[in-house]
N, CA, C and O atoms as a DFTB+ gen file, in Angstrom:
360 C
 N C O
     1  1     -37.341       2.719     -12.959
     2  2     -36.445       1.635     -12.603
     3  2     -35.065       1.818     -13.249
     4  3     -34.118       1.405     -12.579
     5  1     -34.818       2.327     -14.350
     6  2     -33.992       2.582     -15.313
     7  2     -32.906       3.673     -14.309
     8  3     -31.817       3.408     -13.799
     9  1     -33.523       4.660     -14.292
    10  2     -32.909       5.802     -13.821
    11  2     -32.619       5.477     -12.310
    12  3     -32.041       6.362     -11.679
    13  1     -32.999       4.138     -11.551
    14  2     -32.493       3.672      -9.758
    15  2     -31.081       2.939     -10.130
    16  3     -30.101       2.926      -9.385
    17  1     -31.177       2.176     -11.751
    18  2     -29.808       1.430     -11.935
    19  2     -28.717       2.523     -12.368
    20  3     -27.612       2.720     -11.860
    21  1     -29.327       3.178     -13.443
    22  2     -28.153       3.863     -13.539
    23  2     -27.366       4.538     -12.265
    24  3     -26.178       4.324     -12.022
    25  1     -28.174       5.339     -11.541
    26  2     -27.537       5.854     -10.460
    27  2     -26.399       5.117      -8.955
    28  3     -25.453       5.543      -8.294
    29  1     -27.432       3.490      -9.019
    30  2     -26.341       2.587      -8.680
    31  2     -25.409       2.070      -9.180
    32  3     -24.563       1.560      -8.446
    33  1     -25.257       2.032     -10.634
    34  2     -24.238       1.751     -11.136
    35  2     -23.392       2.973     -11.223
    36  3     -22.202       2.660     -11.268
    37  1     -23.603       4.310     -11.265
    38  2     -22.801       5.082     -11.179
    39  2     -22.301       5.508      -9.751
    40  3     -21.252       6.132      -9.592
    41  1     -23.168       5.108      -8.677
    42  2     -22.245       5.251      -7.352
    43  2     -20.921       4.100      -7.451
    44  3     -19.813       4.501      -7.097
    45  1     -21.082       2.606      -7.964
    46  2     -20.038       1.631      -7.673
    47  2     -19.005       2.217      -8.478
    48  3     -17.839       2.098      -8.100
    49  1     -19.385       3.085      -9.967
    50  2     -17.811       3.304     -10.784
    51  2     -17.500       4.235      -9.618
    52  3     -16.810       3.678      -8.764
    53  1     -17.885       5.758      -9.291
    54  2     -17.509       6.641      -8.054
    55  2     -16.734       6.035      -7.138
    56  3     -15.665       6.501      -6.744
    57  1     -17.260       4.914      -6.737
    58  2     -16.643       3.906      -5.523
    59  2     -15.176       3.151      -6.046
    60  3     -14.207       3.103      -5.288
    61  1     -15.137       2.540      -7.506
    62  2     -14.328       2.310      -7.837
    63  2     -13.081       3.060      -8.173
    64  3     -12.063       2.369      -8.230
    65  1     -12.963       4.324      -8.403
    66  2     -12.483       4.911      -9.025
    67  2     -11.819       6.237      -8.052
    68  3     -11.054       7.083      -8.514
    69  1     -12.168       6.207      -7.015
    70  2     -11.457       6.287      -5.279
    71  2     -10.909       5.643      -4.395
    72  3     -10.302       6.102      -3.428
    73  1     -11.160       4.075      -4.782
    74  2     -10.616       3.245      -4.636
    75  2      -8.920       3.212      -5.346
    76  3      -7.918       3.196      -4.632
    77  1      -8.887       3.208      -6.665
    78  2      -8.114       3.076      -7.254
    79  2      -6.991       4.585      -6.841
    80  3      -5.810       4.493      -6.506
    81  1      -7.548       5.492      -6.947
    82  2      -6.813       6.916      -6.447
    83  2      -6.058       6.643      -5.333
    84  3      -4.833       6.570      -5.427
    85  1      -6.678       6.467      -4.200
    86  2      -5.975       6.062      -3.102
    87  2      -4.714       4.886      -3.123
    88  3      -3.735       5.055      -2.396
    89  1      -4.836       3.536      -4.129
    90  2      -3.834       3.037      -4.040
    91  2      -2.739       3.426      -4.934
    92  3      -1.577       3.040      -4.815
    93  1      -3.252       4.328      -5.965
    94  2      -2.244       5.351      -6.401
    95  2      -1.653       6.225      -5.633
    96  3      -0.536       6.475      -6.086
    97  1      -1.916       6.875      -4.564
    98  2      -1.447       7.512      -3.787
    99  2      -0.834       7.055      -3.009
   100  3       0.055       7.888      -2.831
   101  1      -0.660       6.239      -2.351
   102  2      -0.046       5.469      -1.906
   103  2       0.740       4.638      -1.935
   104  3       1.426       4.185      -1.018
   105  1       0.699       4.367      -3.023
   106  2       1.728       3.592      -4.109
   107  2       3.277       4.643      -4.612
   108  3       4.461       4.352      -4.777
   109  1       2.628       5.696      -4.700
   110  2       3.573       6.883      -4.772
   111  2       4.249       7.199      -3.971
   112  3       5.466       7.247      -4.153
   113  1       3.687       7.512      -2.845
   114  2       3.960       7.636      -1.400
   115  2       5.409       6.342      -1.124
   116  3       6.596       6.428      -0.808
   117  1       4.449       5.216      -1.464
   118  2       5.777       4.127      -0.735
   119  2       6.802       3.995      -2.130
   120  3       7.540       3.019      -1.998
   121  1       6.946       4.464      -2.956
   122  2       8.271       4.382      -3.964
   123  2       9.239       5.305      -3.721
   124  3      10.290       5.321      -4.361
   125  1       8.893       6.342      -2.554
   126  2       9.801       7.375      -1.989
   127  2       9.797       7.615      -0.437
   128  3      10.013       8.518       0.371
   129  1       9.254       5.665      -0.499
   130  2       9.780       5.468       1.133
   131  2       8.918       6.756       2.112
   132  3       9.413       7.202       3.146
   133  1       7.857       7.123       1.676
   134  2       6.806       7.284       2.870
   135  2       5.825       6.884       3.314
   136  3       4.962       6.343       2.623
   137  1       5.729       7.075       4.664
   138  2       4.654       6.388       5.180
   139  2       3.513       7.110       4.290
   140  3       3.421       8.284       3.930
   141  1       2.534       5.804       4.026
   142  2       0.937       6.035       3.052
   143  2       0.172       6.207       4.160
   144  3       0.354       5.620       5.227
   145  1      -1.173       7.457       3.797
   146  2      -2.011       7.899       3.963
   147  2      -3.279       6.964       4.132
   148  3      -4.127       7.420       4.899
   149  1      -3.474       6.112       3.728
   150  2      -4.571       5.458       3.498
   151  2      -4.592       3.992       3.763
   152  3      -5.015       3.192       2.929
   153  1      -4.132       3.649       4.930
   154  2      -3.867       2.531       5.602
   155  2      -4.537       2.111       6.764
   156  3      -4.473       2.863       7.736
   157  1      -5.113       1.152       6.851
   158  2      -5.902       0.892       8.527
   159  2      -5.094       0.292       9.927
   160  3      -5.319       0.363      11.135
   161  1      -3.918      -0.404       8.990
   162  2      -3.566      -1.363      10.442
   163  2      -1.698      -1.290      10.088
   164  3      -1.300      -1.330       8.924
   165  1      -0.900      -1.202      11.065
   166  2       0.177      -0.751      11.184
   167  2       0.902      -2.207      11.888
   168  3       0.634      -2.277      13.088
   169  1       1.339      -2.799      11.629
   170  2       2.802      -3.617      12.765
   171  2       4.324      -3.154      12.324
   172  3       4.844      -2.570      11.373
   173  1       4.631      -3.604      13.259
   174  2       6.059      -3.224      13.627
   175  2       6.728      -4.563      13.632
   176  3       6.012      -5.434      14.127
   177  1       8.061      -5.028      13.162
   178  2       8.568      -6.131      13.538
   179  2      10.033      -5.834      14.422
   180  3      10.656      -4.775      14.497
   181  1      10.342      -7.166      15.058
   182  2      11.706      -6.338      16.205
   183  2      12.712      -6.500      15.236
   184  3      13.597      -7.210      15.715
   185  1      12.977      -6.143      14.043
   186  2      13.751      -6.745      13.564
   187  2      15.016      -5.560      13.144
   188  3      16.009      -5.696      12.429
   189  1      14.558      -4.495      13.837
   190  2      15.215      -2.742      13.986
   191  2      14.610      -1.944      13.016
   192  3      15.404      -1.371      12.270
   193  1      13.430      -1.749      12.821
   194  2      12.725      -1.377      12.448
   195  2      11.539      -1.299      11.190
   196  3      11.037      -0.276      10.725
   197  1      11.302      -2.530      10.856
   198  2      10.580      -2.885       9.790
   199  2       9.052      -2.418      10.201
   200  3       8.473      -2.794      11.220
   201  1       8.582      -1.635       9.331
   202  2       6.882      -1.579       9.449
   203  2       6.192      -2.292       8.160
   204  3       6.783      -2.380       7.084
   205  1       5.074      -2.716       8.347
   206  2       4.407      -3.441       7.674
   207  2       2.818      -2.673       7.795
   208  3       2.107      -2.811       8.790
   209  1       2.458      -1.914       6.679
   210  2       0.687      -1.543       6.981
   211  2       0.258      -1.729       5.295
   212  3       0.737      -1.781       4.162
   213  1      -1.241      -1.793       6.202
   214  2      -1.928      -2.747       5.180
   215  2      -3.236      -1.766       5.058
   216  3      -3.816      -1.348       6.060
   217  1      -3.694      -1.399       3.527
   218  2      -5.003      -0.577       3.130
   219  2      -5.938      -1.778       2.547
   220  3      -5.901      -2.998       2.706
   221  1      -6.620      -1.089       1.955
   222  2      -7.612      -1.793       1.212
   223  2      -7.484      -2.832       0.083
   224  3      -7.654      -2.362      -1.042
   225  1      -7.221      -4.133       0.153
   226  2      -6.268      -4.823      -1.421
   227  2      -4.805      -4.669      -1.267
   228  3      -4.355      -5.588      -1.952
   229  1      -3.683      -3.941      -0.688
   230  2      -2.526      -4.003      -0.725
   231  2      -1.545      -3.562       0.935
   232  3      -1.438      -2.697       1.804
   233  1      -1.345      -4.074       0.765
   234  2       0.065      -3.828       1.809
   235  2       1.291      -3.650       1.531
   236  3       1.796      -4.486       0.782
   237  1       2.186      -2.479       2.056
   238  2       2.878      -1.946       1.738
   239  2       4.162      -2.230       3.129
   240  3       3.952      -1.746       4.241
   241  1       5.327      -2.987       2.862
   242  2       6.265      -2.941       3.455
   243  2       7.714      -2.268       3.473
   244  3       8.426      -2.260       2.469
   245  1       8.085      -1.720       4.662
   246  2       9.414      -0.857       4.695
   247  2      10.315      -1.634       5.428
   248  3      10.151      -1.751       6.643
   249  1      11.489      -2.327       4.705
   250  2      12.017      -3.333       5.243
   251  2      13.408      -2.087       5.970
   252  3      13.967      -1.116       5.459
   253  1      13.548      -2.847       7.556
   254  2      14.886      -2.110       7.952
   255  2      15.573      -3.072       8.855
   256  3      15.667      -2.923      10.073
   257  1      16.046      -4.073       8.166
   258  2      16.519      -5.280       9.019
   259  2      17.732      -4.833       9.339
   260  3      18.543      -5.002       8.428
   261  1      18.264      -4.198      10.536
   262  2      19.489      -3.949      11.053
   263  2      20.271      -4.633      11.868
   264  3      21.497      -4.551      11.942
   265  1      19.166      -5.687      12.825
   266  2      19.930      -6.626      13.180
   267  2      20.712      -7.980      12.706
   268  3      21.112      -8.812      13.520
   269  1      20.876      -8.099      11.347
   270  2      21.219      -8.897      10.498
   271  2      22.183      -8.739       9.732
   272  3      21.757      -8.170       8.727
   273  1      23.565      -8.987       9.631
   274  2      24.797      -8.495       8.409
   275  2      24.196      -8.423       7.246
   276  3      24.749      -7.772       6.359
   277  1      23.021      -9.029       7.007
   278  2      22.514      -8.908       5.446
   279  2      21.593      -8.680       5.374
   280  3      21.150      -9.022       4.277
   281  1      20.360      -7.876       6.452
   282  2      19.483      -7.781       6.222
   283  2      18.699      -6.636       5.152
   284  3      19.126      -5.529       4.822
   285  1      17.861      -7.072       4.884
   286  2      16.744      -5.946       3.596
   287  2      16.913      -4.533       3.995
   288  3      17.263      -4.249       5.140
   289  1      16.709      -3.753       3.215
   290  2      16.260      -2.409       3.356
   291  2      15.697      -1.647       2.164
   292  3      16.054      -0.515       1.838
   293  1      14.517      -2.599       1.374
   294  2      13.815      -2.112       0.555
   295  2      12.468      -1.571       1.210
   296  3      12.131      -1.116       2.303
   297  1      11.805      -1.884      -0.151
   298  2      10.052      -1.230       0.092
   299  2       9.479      -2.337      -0.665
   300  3      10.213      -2.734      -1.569
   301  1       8.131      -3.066      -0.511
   302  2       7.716      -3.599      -1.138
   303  2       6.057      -3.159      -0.796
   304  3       5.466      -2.788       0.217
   305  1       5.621      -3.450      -2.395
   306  2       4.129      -2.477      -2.549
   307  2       3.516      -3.938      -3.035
   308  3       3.570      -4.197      -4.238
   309  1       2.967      -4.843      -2.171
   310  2       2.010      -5.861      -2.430
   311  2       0.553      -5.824      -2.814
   312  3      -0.171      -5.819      -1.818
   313  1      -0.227      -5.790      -4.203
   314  2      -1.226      -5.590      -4.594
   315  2      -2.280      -7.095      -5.164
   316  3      -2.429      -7.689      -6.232
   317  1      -2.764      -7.210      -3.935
   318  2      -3.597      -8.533      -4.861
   319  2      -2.146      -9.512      -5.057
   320  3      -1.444      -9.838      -4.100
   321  1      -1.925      -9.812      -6.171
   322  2      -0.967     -11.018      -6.312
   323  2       0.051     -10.031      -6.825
   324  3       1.195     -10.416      -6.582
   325  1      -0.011      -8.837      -7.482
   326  2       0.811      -8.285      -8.131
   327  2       2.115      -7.843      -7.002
   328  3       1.766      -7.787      -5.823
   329  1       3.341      -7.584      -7.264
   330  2       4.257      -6.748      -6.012
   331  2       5.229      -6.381      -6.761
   332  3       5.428      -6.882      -7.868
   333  1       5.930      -5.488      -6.260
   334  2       7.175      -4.316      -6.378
   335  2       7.693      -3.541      -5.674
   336  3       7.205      -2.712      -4.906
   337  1       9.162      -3.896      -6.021
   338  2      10.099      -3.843      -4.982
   339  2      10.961      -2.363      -5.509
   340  3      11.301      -2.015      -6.640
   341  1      11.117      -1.770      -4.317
   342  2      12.008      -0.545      -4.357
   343  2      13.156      -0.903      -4.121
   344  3      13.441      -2.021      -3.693
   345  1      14.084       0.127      -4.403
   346  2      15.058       0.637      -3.881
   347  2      15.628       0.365      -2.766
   348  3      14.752       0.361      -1.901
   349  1      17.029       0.047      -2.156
   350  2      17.066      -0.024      -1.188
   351  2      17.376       1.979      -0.406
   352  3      17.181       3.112      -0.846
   353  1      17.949       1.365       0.948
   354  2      18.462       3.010       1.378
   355  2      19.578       2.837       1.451
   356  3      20.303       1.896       1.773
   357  1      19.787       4.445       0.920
   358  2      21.381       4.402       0.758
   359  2      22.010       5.410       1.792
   360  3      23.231       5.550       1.853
């Protein structure tokens, strides 16, 4: 019985801990404004080109509000409650 838990508890850290890789990777990915790897669902807004995709726990936005004298043109990396904002483009 001993040796069925350990092995399930060592698949969930495995599970955890690929989990976490990926939103590192991706997290990387969007601080230099590229599209992330590890995302399921993609929108688009008309707003001249804003994408919005969303992985597992975080969503990652590329703001390109061109139709607006003032619109955004950052990155924002939304995690759980946590978020951070890039750079704009220059």
């Amino acid at each position: 019985m001993k040796k069925y838990l350990f092995k399930i508890s060592l698949f969930f850290i495995l599970l955890f801990v690929i989990w976490i890789c990926i939103i590192s990777i991706d997290y990387y990915r969007a601080s230099r404004r590229q599209e992330p790897f590890f995302t399921f669902r993609t929108e688009f807004v008309l707003d001249g080109g804003t994408k919005i995709f969303s992985g597992l726990g975080y969503t990652i936005t590329f703001y390109n509000q061109i139709m607006t004298p003032d619109g955004r043109t950052d990155t924002t990396f939304r995690f759980i409650k946590w978020e951070k904002t890039f750079n704009t483009i220059e």
